[in-house]
N, C-alpha and C positions, 0 to 999 in steps of 0.2 A: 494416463492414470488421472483420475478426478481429483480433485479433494475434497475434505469429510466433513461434513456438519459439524462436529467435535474441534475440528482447529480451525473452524470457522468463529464457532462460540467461543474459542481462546482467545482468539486475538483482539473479537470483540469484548472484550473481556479485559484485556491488554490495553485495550485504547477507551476505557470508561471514565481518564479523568478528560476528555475530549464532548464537547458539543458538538449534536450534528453530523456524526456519523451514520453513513448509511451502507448500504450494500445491493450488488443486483447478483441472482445467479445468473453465467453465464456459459452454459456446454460444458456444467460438472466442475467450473471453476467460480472464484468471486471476485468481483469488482468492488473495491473500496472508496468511500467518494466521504471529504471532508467539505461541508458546507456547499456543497454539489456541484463540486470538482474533483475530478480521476487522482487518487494520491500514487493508487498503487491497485496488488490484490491478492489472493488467495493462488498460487497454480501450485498443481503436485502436491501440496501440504508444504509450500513454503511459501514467505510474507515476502513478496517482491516491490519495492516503490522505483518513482519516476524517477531516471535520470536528472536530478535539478542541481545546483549549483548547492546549496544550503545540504542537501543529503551528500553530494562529497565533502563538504569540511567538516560534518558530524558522521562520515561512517568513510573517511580517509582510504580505509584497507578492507571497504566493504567488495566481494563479487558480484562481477556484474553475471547477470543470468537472462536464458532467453525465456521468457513464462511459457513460449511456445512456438514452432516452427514460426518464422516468416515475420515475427513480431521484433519489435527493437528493444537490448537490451535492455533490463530494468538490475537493480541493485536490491541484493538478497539483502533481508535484515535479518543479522542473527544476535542482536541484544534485544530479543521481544519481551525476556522477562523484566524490563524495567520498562515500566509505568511512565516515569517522568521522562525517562530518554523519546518514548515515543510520542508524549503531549507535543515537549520540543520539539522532535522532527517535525513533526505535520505543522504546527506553526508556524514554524521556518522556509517549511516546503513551499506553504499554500499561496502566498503572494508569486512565486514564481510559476506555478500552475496554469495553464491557460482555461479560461471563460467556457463554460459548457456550452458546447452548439446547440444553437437553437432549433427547434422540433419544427416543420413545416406545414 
């Protein structure tokens, strides 16, 4: 199952007190990239981020979920409706995040 333009636009929407948010479609899902590093993304119509250190001690008794066959677990976020919980996440995330590879 894809997910929808609509809770694409939401969570972009969710993450507007955030600079530098961007997105890629990818095979009916979305890739979320903070200062153009991978945070997380859109799969199914839910908000899944990176296993990071910083997203376990602000989402403790969050699940982990697979966005899709073959991939490695990522951590479902279901406090989307607060604004400020998810500035801080990504904050917090993004120094643990590794360096985008570079294009050849």
């Amino acid at each position: 199952m894809a997910s929808t333009k609509e809770y694409l636009e939401f969570i972009l929407e969710q993450l507007e007190l955030l600079d530098d948010i961007t997105y890629r479609a990818m095979m009916g899902e979305y890739i979320i990239y903070y200062h153009g590093k991978i945070v997380g993304g859109i799969y199914d119509d839910r908000f899944l981020v990176k296993q990071t250190k910083a997203a376990k001690e602000l989402m403790p008794h969050a699940d982990l979920e697979l966005p899709y066959e073959g991939a490695k677990e990522m951590y479902l976020v279901d406090n989307v409706e607060d604004k400020t919980f998810l500035k801080d996440l990504f904050d917090k995330m993004y120094p643990e995040l590794p360096a985008p590879k570079k294009n050849k």
